[in-house]
GUKOL-147285 format. One record per residue (C-alpha): residue number from 1; x negated, y, z negated. Coordinates in nm, 3 decimals, padded with zeros to 5 digits. Layout:
<recs>
pos NUM	c1 X	c2 Y	c3 Z
...
</recs>
This chain:
<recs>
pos 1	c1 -00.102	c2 -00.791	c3 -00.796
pos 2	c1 00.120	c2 -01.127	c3 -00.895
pos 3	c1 00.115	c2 -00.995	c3 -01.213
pos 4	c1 00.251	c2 -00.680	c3 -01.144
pos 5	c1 00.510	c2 -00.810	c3 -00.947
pos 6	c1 00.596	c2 -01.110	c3 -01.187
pos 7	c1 00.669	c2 -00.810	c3 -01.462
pos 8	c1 00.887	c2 -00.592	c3 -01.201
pos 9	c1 00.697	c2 -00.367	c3 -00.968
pos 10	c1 00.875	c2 -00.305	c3 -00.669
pos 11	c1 00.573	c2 -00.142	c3 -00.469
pos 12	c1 00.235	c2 -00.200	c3 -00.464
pos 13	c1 -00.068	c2 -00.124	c3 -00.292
pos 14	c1 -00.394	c2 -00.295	c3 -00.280
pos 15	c1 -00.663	c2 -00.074	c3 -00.097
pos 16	c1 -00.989	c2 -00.243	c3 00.032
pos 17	c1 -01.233	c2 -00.028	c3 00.144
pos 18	c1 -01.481	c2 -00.304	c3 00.270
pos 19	c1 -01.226	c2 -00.477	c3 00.551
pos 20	c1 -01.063	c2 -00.116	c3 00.572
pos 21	c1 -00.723	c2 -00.335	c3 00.469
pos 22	c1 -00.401	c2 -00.238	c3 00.284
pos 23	c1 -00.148	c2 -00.510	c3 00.119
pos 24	c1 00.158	c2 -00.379	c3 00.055
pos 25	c1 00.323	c2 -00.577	c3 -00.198
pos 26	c1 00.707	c2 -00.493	c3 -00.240
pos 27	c1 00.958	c2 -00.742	c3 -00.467
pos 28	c1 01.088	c2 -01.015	c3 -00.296
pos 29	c1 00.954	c2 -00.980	c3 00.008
pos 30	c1 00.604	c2 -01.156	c3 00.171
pos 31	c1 00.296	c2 -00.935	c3 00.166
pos 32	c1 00.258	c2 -00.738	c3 00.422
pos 33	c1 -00.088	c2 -00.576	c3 00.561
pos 34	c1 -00.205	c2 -00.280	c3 00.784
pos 35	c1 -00.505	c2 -00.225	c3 00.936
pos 36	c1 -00.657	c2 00.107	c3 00.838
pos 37	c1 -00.311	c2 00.342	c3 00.812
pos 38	c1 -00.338	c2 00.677	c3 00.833
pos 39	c1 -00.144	c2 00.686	c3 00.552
pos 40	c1 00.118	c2 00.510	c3 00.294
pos 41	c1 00.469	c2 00.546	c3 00.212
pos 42	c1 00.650	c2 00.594	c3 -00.086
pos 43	c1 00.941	c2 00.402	c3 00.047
pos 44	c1 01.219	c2 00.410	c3 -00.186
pos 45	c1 01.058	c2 00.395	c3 -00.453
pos 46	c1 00.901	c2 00.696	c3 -00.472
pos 47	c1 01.092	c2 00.912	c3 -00.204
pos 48	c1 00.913	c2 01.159	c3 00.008
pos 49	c1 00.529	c2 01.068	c3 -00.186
pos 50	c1 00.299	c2 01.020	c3 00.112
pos 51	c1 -00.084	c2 00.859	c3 00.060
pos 52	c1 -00.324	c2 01.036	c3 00.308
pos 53	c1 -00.544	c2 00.770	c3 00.369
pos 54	c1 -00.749	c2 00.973	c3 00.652
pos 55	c1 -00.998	c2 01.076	c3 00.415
pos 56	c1 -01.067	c2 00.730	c3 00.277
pos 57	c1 -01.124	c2 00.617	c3 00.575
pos 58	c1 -01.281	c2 00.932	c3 00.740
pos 59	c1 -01.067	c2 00.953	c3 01.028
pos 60	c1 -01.088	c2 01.301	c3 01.198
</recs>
């Protein structure tokens, strides 16, 4: 993810299925992470996308 934030990205997510983790990565700002959302936002960045993560995480 340092990489893609070191060449501009201003969101990022990094999705771990085995700790049931997200890091949110956004630029110039500290990492921040969730324990098993329900879903992500496209902040900004990408206005009014919206990650279901439900399924992922097979939450009824």
């Amino acid at each position: 993810m340092q990489e893609y934030r070191d060449n501009g990205a201003k969101l990022g997510w990094l999705i771990d299925l085995e700790t049931r983790q997200v890091e949110i990565y956004r630029s110039g700002r500290d990492v921040e992470v969730l324990e098993s959302p329900a879903s992500l936002s496209g902040e900004d960045v990408l206005p009014e996308f919206v990650l279901n993560l439900k399924d992922i995480w097979c939450i009824d």
